[in-house]
LUMKOLMI-398149 format. One line per 8 residues: number of its first residue (from 1); their letters; for each residue x, y, z of N, C-alpha, C, CB. Coordinates in nm, 4 decimals, m for minus. Glycine has a CB too. Example, Ala and Ser with C-alpha at 12.3 -4.5 7.8 and 13.67 -1.06 7.14 Angstrom:
1	as	1.3190 m0.5690 0.7800 1.2300 m0.4500 0.7800 1.3200 m0.3300 0.7800 1.1308 m0.4473 0.9046 ~ 1.2850 m0.2250 0.7080 1.3670 m0.1060 0.7140 1.2900 0.0030 0.7870 1.4084 m0.0598 0.5725
% end
This chain:
1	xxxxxxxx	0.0806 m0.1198 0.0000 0.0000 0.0000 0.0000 0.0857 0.1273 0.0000 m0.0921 m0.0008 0.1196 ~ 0.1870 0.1165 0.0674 0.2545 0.2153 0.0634 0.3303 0.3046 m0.0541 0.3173 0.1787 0.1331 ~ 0.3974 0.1418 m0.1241 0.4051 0.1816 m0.2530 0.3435 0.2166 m0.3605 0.4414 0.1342 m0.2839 ~ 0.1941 0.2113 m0.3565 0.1256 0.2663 m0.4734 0.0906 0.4140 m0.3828 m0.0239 0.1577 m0.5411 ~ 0.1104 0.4797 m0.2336 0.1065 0.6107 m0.2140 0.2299 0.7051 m0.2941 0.1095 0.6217 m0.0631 ~ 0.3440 0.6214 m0.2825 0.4238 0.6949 m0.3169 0.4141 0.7247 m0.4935 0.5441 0.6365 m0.2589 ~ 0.3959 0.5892 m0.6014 0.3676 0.5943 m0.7142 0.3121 0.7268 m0.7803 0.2964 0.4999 m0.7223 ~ 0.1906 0.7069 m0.6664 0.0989 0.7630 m0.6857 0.1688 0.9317 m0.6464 m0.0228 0.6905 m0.6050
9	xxxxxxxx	0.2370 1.0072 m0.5515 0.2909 1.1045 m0.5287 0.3894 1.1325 m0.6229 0.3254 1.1021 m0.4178 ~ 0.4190 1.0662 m0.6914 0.5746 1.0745 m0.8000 0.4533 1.1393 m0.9292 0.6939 0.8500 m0.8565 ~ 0.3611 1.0564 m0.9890 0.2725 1.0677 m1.0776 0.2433 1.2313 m1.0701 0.1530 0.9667 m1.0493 ~ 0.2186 1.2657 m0.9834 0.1235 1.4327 m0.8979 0.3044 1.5224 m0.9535 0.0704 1.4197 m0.5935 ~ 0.3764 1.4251 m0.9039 0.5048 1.5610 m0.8622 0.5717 1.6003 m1.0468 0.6973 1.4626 m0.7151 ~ 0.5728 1.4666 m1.1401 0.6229 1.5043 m1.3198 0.5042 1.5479 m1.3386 0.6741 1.3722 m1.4505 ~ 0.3717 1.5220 m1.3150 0.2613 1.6042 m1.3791 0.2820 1.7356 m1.3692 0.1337 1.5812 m1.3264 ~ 0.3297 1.7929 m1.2234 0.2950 1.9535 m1.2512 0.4509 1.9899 m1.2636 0.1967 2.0528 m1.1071
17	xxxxxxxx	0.5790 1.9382 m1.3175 0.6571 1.9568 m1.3279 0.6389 1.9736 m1.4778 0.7265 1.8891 m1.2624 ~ 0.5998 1.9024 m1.5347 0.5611 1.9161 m1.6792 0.4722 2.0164 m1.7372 0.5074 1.8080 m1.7144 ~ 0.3794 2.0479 m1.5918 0.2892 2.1714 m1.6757 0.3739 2.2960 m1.6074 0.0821 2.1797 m1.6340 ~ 0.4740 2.3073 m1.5698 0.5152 2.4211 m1.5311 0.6174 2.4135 m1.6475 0.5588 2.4388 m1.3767 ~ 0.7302 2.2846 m1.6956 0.8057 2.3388 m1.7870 0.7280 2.3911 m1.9435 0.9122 2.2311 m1.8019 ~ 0.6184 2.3143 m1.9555 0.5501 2.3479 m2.0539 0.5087 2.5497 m2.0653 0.4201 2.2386 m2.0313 ~ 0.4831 2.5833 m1.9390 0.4458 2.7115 m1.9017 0.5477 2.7866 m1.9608 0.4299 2.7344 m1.7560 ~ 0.6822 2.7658 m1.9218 0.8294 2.8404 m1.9118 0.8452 2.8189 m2.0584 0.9670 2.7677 m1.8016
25	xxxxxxxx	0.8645 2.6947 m2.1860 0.8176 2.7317 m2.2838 0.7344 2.8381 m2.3820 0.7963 2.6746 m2.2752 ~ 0.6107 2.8773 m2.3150 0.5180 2.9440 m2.3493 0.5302 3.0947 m2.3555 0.4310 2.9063 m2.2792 ~ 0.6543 3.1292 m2.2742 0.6631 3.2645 m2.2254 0.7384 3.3413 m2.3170 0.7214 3.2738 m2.0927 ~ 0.7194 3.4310 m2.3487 0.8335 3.5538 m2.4359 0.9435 3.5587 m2.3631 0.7842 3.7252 m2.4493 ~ 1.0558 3.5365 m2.4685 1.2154 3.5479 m2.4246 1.2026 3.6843 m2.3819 1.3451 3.5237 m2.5504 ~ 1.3106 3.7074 m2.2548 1.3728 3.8089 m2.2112 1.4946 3.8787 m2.2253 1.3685 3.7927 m2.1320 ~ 1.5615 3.7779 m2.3606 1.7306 3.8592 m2.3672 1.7320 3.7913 m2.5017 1.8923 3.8097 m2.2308 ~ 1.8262 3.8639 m2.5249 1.9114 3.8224 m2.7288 1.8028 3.8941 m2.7965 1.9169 3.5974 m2.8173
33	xxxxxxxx	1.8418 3.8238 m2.9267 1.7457 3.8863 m3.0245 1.6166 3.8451 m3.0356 1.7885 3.8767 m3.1440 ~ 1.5730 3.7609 m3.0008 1.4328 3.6931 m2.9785 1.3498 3.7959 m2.8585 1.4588 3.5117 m2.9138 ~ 1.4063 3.8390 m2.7801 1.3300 3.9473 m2.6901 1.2283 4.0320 m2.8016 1.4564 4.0660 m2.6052 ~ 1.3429 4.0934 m2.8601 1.3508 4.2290 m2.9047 1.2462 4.1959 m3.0790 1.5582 4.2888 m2.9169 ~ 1.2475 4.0603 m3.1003 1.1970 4.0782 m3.2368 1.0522 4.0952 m3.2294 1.2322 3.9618 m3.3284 ~ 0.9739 4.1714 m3.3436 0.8271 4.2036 m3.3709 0.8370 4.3247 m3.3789 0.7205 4.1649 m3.2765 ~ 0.7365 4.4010 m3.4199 0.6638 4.4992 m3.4502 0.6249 4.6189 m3.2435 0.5041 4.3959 m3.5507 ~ 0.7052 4.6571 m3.2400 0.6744 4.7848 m3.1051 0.6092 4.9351 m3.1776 0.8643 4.8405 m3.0108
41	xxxxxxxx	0.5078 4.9726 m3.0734 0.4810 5.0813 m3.0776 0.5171 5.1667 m2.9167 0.3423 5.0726 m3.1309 ~ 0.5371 5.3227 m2.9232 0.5286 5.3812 m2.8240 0.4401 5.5151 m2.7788 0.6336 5.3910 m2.8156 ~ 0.4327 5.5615 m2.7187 0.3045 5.6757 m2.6467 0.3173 5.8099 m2.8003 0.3834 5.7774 m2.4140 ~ 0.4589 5.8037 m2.8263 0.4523 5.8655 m2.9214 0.4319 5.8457 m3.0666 0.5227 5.9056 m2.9050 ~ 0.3279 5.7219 m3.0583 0.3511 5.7177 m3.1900 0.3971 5.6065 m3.3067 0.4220 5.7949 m3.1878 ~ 0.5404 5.6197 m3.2481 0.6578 5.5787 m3.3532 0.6431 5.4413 m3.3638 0.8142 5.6135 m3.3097 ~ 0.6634 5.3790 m3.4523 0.6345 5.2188 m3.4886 0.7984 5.1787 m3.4980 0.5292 5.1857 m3.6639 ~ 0.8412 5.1050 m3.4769 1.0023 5.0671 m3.4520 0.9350 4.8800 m3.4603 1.1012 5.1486 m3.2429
49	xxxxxxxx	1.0144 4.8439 m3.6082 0.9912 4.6658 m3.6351 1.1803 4.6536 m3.6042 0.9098 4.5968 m3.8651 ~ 1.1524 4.5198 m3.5282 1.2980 4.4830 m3.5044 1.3458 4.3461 m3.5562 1.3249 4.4856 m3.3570 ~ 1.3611 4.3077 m3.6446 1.3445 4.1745 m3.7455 1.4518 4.0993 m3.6316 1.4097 4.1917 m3.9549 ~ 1.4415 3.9579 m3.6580 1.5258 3.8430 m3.6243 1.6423 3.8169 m3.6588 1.4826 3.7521 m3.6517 ~ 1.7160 3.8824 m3.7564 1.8130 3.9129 m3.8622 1.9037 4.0118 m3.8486 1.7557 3.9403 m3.9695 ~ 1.8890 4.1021 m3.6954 1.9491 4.2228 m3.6858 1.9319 4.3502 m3.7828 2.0680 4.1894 m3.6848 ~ 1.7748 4.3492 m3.8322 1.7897 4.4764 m3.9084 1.6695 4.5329 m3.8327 1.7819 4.4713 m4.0867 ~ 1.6594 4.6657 m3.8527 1.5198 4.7191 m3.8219 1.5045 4.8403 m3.8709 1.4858 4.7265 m3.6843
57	xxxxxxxx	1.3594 4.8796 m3.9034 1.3056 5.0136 m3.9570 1.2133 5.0436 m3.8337 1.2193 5.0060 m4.1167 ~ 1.2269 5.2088 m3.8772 1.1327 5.3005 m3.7616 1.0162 5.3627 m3.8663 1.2401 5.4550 m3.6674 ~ 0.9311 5.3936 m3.8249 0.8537 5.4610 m3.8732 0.8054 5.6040 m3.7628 0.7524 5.3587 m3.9147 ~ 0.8611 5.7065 m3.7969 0.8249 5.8247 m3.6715 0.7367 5.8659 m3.6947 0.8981 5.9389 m3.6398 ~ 0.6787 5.8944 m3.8384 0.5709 5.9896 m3.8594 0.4049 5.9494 m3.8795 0.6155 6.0576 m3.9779 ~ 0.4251 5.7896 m3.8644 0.2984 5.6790 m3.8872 0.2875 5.7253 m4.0248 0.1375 5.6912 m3.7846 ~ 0.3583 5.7242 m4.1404 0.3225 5.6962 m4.2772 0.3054 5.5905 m4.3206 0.3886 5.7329 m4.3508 ~ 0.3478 5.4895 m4.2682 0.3315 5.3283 m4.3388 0.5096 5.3017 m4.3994 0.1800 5.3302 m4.5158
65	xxxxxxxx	0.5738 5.4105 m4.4038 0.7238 5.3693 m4.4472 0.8374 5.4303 m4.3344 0.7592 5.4401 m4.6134 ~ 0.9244 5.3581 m4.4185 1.0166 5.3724 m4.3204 1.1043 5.5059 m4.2805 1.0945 5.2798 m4.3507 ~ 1.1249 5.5965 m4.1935 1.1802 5.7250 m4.1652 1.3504 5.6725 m4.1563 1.1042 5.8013 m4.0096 ~ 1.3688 5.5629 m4.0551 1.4911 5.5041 m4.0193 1.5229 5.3774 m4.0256 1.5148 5.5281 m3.9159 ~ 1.6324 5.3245 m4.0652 1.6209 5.2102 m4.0607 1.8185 5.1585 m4.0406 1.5196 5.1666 m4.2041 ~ 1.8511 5.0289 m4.0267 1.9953 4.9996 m3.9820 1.9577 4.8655 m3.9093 2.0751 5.1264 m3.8769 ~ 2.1060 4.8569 m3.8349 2.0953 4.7409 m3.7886 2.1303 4.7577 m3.6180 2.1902 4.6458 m3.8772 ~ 2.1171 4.6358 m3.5677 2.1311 4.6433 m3.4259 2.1521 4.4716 m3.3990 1.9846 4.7253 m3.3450
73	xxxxxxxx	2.2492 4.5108 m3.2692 2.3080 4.3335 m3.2032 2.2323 4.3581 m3.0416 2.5589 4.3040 m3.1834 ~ 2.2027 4.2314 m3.0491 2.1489 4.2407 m2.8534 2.2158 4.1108 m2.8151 1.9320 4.2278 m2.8001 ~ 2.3044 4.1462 m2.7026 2.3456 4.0663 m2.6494 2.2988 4.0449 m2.4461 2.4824 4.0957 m2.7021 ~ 2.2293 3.8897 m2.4158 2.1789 3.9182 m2.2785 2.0843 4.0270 m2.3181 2.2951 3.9630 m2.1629 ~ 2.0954 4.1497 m2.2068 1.9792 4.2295 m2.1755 2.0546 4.3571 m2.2346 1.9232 4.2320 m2.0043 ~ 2.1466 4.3329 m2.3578 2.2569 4.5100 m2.4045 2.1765 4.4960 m2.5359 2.5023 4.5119 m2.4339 ~ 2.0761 4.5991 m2.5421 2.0947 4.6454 m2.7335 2.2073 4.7696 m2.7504 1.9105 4.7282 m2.8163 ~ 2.2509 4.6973 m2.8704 2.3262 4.8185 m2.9386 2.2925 4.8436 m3.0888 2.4833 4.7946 m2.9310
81	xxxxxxxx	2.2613 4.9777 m3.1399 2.1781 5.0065 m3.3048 2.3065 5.0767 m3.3361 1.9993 5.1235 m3.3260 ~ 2.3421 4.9844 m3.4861 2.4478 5.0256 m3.5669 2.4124 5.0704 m3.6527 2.5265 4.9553 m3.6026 ~ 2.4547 5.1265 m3.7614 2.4536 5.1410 m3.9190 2.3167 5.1929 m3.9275 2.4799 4.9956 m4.0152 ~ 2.3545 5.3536 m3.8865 2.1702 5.3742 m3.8815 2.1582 5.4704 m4.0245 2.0920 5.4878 m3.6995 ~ 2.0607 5.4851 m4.1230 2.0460 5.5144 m4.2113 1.8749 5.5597 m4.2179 2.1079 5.4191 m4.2832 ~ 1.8950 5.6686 m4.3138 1.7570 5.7630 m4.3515 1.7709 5.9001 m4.2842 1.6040 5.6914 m4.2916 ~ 1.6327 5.9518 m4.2721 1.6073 6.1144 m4.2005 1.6290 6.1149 m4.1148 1.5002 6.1847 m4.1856 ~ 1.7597 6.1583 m4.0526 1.7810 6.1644 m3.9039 1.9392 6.2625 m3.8771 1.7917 5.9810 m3.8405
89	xxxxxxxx	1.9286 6.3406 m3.7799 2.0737 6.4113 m3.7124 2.1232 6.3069 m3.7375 2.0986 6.4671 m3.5519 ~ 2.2906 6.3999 m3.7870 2.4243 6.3667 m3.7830 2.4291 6.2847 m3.6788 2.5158 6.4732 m3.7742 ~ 2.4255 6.3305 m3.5376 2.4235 6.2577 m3.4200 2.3465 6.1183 m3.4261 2.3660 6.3446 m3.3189 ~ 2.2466 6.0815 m3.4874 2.1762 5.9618 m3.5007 2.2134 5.9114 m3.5715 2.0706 5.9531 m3.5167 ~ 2.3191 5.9092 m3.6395 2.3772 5.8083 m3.7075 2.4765 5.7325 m3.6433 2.4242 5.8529 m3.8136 ~ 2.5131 5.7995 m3.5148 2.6125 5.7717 m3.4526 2.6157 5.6114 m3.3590 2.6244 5.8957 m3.3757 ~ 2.6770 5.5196 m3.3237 2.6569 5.3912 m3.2067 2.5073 5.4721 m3.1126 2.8520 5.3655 m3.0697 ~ 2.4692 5.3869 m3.0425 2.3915 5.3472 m2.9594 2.4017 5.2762 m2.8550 2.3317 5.3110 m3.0031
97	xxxxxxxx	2.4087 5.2826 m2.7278 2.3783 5.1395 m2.6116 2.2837 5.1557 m2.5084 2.5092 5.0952 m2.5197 ~ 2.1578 5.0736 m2.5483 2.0283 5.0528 m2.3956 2.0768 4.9005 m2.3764 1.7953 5.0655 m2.4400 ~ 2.0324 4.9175 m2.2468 1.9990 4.8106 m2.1972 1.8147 4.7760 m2.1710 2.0860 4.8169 m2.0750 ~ 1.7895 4.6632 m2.1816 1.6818 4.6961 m2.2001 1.5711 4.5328 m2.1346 1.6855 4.7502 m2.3696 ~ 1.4559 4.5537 m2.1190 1.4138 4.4633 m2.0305 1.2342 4.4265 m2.0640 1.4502 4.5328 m1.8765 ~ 1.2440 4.2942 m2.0629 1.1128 4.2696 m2.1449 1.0457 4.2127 m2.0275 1.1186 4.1645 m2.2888 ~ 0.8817 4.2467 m2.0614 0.7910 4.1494 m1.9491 0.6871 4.1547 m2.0103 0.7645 4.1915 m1.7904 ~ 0.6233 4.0399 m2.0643 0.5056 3.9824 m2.1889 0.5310 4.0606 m2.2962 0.3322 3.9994 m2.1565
105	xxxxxxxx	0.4092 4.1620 m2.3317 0.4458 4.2526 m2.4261 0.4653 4.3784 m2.4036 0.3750 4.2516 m2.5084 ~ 0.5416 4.3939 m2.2625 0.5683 4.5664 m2.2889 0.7326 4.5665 m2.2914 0.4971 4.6892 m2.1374 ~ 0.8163 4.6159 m2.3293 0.9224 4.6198 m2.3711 0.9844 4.7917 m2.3224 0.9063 4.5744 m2.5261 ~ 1.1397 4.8166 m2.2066 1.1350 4.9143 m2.1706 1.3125 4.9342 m2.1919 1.0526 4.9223 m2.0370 ~ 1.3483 5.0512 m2.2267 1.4686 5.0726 m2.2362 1.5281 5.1285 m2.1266 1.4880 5.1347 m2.3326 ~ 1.7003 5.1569 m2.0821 1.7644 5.2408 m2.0261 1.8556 5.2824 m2.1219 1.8119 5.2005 m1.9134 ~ 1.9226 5.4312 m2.1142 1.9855 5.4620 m2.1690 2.1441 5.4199 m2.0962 1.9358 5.5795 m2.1956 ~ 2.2002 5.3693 m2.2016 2.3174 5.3539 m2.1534 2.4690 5.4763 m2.2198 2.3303 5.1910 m2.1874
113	xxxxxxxx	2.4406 5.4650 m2.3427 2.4926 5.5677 m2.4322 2.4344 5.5800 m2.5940 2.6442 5.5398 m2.4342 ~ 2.4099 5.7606 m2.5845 2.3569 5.7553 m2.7347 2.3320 5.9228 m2.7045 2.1945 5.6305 m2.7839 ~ 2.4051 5.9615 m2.8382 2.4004 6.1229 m2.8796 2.3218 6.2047 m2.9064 2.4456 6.1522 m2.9605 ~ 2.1908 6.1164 m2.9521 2.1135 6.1473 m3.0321 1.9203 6.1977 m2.9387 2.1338 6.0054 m3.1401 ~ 1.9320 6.2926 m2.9192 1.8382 6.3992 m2.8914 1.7043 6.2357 m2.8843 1.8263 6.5658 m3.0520 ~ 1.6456 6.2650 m3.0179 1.5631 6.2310 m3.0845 1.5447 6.0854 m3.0539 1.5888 6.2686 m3.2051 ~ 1.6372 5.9906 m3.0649 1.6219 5.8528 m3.0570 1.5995 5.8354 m2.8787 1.7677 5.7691 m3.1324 ~ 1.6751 5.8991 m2.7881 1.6784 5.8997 m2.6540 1.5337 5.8980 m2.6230 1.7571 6.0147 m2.5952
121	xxxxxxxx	1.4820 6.0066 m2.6632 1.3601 6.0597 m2.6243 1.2743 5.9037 m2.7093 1.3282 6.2541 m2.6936 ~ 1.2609 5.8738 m2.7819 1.1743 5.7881 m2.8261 1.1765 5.6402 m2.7870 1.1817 5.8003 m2.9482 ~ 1.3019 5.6058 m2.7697 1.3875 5.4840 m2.7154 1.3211 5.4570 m2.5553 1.5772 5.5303 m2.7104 ~ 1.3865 5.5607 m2.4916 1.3064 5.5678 m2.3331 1.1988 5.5215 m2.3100 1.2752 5.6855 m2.2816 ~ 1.1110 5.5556 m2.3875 0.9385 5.5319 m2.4199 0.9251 5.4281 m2.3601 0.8757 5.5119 m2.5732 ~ 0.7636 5.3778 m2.3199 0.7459 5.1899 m2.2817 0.6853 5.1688 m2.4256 0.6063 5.1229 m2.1181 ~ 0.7016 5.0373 m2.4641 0.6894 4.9881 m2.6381 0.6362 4.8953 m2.5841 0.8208 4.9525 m2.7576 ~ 0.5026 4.8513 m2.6840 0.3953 4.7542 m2.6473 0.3970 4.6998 m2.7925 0.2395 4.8189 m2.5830
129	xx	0.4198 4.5892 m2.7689 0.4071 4.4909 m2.9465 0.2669 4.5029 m2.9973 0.4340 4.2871 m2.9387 ~ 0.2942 4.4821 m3.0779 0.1798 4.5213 m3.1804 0.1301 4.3608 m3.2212 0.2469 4.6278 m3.3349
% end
């Protein structure tokens, strides 16, 4: 008898071990490039897609195209936006470094270093996937 209590307690203990790893599966990554990929919007506006591939376009003005666009590496919880290209200050063309921190779909930056007026201010923002 004893041994089918315990069977029986082992059965209870991989069941919800399994629905919890299944859970941890289910969840949006929090670091690399998988955080950061999809479609963000922020309070202002600006539509910022961050592809899987290290490239991404901004859209500032909600036209449907792209204002900015370049590339960016995330490593852990560091983005850094390289090779930035389109309408933007001298200064915004320049490196970039947030650190930055995901929880479901809201997505929040810190500034770590970046020259640029314009991107600071928009970057800072909380970004909710689209």
């Amino acid at each position: 008898m004893p041994a089918m209590k315990l069977q029986h307690s082992l059965r209870i203990v991989f069941a919800g071990a399994l629905i919890v790893l299944m859970g941890a599966c289910a969840t949006a990554p929090t670091s690399g490039p998988a955080a950061l990929a999809g479609t963000w919007t922020n309070s202002l506006g600006t539509v910022w897609t961050l592809n899987p591939d290290g490239t991404f376009q901004v859209d500032l003005h909600k036209g449907g195209n792209p204002d900015v666009w370049g590339k960016y590496a995330a490593i852990g919880d560091t983005l850094t936006i390289n090779e930035v290209r389109g309408k933007t200050p001298k200064a915004c063309k320049q490196p970039a470094t947030y650190k930055f921190n995901r929880m479901g779909n809201q997505l929040h930056f810190t500034l770590v270093s970046d020259k640029c007026k314009l991107r600071i201010q928009n970057v800072t923002q909380p970004w909710t996937k689209k």
